[in-house]
C-alpha positions as CSV (number, residue, x, y, z in Angstrom):
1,X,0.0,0.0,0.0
2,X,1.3,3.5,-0.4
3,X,2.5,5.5,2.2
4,X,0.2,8.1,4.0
5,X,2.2,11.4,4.3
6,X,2.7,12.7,7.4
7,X,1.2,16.3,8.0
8,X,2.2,19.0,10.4
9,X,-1.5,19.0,11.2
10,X,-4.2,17.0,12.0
11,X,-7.9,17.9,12.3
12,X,-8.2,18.7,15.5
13,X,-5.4,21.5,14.7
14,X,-7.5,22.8,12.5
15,X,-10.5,22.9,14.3
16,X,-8.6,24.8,17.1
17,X,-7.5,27.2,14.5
18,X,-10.9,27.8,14.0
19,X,-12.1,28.4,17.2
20,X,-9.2,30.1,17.9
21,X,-10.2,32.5,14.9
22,X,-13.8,32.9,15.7
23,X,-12.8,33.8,19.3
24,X,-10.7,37.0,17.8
25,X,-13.4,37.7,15.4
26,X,-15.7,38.2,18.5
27,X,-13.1,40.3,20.4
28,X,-12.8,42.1,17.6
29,X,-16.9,42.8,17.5
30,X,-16.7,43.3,21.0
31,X,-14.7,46.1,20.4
32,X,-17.0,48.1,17.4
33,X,-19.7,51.1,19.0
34,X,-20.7,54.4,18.3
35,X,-17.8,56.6,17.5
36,X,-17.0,60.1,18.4
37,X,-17.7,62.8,16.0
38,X,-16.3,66.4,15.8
39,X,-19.4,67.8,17.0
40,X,-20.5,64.8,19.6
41,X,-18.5,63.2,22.2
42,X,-19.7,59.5,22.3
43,X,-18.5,58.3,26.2
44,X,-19.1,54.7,25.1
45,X,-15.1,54.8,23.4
46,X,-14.1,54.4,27.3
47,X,-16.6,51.3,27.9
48,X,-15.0,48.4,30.1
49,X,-16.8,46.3,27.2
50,X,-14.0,48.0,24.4
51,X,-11.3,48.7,26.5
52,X,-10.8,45.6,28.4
53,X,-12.9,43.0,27.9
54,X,-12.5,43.2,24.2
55,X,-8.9,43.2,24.5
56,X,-8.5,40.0,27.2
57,X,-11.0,38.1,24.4
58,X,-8.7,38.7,21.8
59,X,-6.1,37.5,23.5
60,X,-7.1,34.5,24.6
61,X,-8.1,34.0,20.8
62,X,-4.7,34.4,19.9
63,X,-2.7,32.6,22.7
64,X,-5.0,29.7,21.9
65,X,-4.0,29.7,18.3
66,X,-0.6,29.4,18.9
67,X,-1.5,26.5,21.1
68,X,-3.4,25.0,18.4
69,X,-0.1,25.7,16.0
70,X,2.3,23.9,18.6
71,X,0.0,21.0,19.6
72,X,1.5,17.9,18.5
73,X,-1.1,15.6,16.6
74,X,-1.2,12.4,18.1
75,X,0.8,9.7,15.4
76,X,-0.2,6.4,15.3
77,X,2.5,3.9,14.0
78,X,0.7,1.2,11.6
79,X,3.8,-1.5,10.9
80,X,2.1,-4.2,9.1
């Protein structure tokens, strides 16, 4: 039989990729509001909801990807 290439991935790596993405995408949404204008001062810009919490989501989102990058997929040795 022919050989089955080895990949850096496997699919669980590449469903933590996507989580991992999602999760940013959200902190990133967190993040959007009503912005100031010239002529009106929106005091929402200093919400804990953009300026922290949106922030600590996306970073989670991104130190989880790099987990998902590093994790090791499992090999399984078939010698028959």
């Amino acid at each position: 039989m022919a050989d089955k290439k080895q990949f850096a991935f496997d699919k669980m790596n590449f469903i933590l990729l996507a989580v991992g993405m999602v999760i940013i995408i959200i902190g990133f949404l967190l993040m959007t509001g009503p912005s100031s204008t010239e002529t009106v001062f929106e005091p929402d810009i200093f919400s804990v909801r953009r300026i922290k919490v949106a922030p600590a989501v996306c970073f989670f989102g991104f130190v989880f990807m790099i987990y998902a990058v590093l994790r090791k997929p499992k090999t399984t040795d078939n010698n028959d």
